[in-house]
N, CA, C and O of each residue as an XYZ file, in Angstrom:
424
protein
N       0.842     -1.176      0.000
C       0.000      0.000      0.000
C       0.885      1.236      0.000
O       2.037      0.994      0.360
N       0.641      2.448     -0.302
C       0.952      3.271     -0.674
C       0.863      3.986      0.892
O      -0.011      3.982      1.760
N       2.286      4.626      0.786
C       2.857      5.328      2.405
C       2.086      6.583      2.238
O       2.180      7.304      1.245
N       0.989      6.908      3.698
C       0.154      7.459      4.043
C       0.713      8.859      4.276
O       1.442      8.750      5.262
N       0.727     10.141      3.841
C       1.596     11.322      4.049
C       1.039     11.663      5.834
O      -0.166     11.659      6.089
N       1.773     11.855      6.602
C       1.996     11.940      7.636
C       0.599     13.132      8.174
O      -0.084     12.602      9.051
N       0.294     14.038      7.936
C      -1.119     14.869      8.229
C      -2.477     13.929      7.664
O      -3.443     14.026      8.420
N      -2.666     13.158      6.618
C      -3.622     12.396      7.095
C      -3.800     11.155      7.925
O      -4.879     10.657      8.246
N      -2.529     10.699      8.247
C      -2.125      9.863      9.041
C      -2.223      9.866     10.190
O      -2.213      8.830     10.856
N      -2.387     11.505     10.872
C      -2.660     11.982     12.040
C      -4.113     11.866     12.157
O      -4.668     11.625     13.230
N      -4.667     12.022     11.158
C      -6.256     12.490     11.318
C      -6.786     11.174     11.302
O      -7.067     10.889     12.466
N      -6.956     10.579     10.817
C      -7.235      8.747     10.757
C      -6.659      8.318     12.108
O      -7.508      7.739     12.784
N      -5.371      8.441     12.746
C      -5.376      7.971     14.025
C      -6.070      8.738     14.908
O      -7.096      8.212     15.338
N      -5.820      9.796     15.290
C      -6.667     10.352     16.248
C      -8.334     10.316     15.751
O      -8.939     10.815     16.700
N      -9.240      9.976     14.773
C     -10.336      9.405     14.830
C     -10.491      8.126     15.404
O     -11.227      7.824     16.344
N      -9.412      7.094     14.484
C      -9.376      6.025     15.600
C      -9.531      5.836     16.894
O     -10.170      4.933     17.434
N      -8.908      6.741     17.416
C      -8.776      6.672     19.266
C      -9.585      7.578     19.411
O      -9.182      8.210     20.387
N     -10.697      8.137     18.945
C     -11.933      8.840     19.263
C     -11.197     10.165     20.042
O     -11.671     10.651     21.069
N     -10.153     10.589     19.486
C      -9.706     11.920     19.282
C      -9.649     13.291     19.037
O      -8.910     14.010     18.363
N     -10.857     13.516     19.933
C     -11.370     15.248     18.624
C     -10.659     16.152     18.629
O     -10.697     16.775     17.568
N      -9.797     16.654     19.574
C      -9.209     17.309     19.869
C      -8.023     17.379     18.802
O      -7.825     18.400     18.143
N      -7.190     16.141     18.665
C      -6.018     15.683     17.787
C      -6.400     15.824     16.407
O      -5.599     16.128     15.522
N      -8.385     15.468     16.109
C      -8.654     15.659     14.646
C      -8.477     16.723     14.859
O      -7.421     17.187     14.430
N      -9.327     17.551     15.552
C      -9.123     18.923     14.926
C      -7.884     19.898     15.073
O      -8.052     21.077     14.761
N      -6.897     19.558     15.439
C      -5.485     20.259     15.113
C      -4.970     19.838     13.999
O      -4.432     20.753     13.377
N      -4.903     18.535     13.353
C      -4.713     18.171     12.416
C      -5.547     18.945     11.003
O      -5.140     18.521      9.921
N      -6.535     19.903     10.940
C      -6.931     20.581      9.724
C      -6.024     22.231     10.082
O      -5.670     22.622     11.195
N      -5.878     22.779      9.056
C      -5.886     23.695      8.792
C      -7.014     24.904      9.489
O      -8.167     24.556      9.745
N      -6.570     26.249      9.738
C      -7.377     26.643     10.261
C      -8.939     27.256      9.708
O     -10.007     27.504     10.267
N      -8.271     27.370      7.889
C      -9.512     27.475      7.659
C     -10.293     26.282      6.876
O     -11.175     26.291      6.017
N      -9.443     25.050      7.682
C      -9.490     23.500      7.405
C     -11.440     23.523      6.860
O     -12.329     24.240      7.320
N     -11.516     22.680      5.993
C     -13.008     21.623      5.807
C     -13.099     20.239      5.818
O     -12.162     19.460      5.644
N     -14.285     19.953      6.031
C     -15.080     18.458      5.799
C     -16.334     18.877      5.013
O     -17.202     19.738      5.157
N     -16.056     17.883      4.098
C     -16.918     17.838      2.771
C     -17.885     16.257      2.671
O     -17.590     15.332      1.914
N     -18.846     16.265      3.453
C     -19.405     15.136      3.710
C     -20.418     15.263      2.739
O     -21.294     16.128      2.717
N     -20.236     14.316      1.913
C     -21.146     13.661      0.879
C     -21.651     14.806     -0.333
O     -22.337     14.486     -1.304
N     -20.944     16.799      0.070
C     -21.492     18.023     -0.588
C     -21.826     18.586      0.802
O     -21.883     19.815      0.762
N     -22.061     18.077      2.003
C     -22.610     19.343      3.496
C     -21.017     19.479      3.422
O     -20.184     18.584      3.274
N     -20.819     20.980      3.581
C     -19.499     21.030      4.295
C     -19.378     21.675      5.129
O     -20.131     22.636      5.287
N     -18.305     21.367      6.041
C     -18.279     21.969      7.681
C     -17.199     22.508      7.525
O     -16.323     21.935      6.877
N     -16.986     23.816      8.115
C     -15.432     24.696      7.997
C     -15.266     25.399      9.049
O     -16.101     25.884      9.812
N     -13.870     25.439      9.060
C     -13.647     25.872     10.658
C     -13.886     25.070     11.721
O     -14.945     24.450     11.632
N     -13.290     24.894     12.631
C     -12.805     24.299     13.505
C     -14.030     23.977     14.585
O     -13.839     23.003     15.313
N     -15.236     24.695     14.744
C     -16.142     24.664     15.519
C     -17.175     23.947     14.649
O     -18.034     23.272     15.216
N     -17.156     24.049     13.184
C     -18.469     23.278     12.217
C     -17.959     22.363     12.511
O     -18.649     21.537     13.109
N     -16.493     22.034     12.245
C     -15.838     20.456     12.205
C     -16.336     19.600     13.391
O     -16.997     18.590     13.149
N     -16.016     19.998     14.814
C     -16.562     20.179     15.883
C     -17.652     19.789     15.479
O     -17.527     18.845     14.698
N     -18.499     20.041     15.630
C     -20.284     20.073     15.659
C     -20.283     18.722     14.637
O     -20.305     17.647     15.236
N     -20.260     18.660     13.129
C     -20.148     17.808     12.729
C     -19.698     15.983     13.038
O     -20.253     14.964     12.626
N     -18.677     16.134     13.780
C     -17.807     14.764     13.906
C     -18.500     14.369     15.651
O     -18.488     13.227     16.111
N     -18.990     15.447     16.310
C     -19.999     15.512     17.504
C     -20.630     14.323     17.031
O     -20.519     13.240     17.605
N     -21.367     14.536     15.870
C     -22.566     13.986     15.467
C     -22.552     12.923     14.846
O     -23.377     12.041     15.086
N     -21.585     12.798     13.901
C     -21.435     12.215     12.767
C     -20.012     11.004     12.870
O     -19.886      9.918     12.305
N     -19.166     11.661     13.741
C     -18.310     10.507     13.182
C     -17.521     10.229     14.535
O     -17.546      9.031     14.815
N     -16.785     11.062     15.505
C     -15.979     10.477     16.149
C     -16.809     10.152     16.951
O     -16.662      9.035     17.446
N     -18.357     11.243     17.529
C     -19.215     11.072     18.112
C     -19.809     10.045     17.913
O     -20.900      9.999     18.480
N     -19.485      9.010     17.214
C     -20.568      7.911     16.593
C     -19.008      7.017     16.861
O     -18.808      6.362     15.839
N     -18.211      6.856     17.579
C     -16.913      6.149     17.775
C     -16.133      5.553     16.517
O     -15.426      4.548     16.443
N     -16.509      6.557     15.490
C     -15.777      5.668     14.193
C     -14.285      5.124     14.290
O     -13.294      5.645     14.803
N     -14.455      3.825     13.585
C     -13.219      3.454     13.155
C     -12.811      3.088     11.808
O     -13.294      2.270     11.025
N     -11.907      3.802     11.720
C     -11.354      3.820      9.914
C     -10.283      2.202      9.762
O      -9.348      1.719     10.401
N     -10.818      1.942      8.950
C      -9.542      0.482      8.229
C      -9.233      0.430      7.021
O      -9.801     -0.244      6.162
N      -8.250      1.189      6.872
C      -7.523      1.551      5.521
C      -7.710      0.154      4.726
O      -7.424     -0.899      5.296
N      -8.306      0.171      3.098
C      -7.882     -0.715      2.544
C      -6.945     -0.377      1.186
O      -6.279     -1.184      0.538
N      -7.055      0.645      1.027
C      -6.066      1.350     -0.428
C      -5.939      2.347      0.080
O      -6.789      2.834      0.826
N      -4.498      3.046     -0.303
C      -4.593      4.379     -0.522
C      -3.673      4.809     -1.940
O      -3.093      4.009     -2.673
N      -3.720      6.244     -2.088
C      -2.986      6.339     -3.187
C      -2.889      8.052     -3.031
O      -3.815      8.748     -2.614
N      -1.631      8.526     -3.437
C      -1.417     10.017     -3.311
C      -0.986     10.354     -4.738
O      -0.185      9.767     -5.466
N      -1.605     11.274     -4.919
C      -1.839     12.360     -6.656
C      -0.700     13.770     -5.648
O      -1.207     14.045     -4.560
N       0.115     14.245     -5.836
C       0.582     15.878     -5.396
C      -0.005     15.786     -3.979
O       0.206     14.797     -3.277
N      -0.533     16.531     -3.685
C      -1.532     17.144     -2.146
C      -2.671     16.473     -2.134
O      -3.591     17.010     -1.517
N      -2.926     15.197     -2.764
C      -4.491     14.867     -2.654
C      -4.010     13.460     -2.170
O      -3.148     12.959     -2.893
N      -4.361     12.808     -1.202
C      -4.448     11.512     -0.759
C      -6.081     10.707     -1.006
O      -7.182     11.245     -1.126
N      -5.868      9.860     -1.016
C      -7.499      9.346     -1.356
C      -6.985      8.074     -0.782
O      -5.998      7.508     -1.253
N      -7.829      7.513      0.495
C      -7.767      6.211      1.192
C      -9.298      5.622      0.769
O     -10.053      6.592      0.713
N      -9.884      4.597      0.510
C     -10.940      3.582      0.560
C     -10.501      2.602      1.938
O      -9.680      1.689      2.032
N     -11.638      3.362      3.173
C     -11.467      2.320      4.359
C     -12.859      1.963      4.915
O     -13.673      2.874      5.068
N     -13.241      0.477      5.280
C     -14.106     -0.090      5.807
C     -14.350      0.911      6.945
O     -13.451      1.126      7.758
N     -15.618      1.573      7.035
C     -15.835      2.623      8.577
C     -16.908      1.677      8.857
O     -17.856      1.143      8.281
N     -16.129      1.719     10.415
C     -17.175      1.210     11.966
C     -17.217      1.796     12.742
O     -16.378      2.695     12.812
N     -18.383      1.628     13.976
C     -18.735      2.647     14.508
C     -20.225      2.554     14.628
O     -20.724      1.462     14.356
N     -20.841      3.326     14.916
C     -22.276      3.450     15.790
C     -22.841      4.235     14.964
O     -23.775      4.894     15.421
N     -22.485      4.422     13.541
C     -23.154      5.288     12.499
C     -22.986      4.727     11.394
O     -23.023      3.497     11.355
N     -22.760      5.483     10.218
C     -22.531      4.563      8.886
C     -20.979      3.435      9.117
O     -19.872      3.537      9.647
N     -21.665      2.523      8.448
C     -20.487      0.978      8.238
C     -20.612      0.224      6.914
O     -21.569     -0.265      6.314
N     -19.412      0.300      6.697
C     -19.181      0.130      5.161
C     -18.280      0.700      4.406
O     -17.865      1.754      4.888
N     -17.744      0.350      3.237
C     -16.719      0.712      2.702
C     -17.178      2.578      2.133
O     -18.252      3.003      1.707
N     -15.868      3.299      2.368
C     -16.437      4.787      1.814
C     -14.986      5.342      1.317
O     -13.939      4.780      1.640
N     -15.025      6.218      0.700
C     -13.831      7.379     -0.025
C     -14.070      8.565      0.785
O     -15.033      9.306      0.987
N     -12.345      8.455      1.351
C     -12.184      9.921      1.740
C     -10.802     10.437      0.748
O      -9.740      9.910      0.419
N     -11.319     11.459      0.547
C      -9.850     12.514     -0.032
C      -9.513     13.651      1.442
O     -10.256     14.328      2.153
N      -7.907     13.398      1.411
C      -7.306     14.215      1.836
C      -6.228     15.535      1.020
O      -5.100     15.353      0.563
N      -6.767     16.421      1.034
C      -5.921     17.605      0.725
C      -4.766     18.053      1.765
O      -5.153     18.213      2.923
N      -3.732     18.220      1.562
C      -2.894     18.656      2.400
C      -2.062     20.611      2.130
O      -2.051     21.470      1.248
N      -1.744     20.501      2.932
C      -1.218     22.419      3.083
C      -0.084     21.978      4.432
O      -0.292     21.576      5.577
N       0.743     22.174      3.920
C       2.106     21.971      4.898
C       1.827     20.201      5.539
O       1.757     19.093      5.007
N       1.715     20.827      7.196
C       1.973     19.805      7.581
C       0.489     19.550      8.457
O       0.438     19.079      9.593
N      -1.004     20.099      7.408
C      -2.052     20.094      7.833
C      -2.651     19.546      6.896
O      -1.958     19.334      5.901
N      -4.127     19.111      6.838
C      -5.404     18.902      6.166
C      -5.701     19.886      5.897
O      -5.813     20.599      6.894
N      -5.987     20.534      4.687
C      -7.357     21.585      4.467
C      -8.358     21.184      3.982
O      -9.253     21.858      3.471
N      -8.290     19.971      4.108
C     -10.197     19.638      3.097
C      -9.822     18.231      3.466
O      -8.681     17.781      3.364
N     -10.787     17.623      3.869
C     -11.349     16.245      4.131
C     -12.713     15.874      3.792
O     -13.719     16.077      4.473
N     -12.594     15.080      2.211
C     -13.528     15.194      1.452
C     -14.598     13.130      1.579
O     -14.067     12.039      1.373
N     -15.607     13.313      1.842
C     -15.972     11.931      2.424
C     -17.236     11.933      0.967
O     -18.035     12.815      0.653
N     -16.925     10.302      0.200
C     -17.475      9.720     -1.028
C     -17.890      8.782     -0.802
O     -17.560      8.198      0.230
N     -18.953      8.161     -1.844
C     -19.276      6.177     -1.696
C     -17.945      5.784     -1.971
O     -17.645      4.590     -1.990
């Protein structure tokens, strides 16, 4: 598999360990989540969002591919958890040594 660039690597573990705090240092400040077209920006939508939706729902990510284009990472991982379960696409955008867009697909 293709070596995970180290800022989405952060964000996938600290979801793992039901981390909000760690996700959300890991975006950018005028970081997004792009769930399915809703998008949450800034650090308090993100917040509110992952409340609800994902870490809040104890997700766990299980990488099965990934693959990096420049600044765009794109992992396909089995998500579990107390909300959606099942295989899904996330894109990661990167900006230094942050996320600015965390983009969630079928």
């Amino acid at each position: 598999m293709t070596e995970i660039p180290v800022p989405v690597q952060r964000l996938i573990d600290a979801a793992n360990a039901g981390d909000t705090s760690a996700f959300l240092a890991g975006f950018t400040e005028d970081g997004a989540v792009d769930d399915w077209g809703r998008t949450f920006r800034g650090s308090d939508a993100i917040r509110d969002w992952s409340d609800a939706e994902f870490i809040g729902k104890q997700v766990t990510l299980d990488i099965t591919t990934a693959d990096v284009s420049g600044h765009v990472t794109t992992i396909v991982a089995q998500v579990g958890g107390n909300g959606f379960n099942g295989p899904s696409t996330f894109g990661f955008t990167t900006a230094g040594d942050r996320v600015s867009l965390m983009t969630i697909t079928g």
